[in-house]
N, C-alpha and C positions, 0 to 999 in steps of 0.2 A: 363624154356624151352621156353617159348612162348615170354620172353622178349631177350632170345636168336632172336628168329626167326623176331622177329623185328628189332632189331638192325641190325638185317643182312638182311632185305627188304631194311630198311632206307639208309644204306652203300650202296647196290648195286643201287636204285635209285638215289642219291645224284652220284656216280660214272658214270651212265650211264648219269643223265642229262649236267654233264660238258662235257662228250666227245661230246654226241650232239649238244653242243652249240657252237655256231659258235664261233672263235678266234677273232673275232673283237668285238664281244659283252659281253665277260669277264670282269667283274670287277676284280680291285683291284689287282689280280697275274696273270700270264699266264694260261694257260688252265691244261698244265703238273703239274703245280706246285699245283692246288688246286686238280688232283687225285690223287698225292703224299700224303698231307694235310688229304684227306676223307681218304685213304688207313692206313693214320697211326694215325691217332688222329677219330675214325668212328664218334665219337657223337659229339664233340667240330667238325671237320673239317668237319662234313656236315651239322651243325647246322651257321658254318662260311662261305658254302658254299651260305646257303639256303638264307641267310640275306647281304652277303655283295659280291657274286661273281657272282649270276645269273644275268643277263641282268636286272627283275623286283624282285625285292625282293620281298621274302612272306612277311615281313610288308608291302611294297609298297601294292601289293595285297591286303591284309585283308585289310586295309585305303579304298581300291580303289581306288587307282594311277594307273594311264596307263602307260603304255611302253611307252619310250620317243619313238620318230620316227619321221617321216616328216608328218605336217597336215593334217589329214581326208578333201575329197572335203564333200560338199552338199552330204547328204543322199538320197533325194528325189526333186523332183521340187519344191516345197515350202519351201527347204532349200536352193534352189539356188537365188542370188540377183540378177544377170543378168537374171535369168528368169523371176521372179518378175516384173522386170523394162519392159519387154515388155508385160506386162497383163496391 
């Protein structure tokens, strides 16, 4: 029972996080195709979700790999160089 109810947490998370992700930051299928995928294979297709279709993979994640994206500025003023330069 309880591994019932998991499996069917797992399924509905893995389903709801592909609809909310954006269609340009899909990996590997289209977006349709990987709730297809979770909908009919739940543990293989959201364990092939979790790993090769979200934007960051959960191994990325666990490593601590960041989301590719465009460069972080300076955090603070002592991360900035051009501030630096006029002290």
């Amino acid at each position: 029972m309880i591994a019932a109810v998991a499996l069917l947490a797992f399924t509905v998370f893995c389903i709801v996080d592909a609809i909310q992700t954006e269609e340009d930051q899909v990996r590997g299928l289209p977006k349709p195709l990987w709730v297809v995928l979770v909908l009919i294979f739940p543990v293989a297709g959201g364990l092939a979700w979790l790993i090769a279709g979200r934007p960051t993979s959960i191994l990325e994640t666990l490593r601590g790999g960041r989301r590719q994206g465009p460069p972080r500025g300076p955090l603070g003023p002592d991360d900035d160089p051009d501030f630096l330069k006029g002290l």
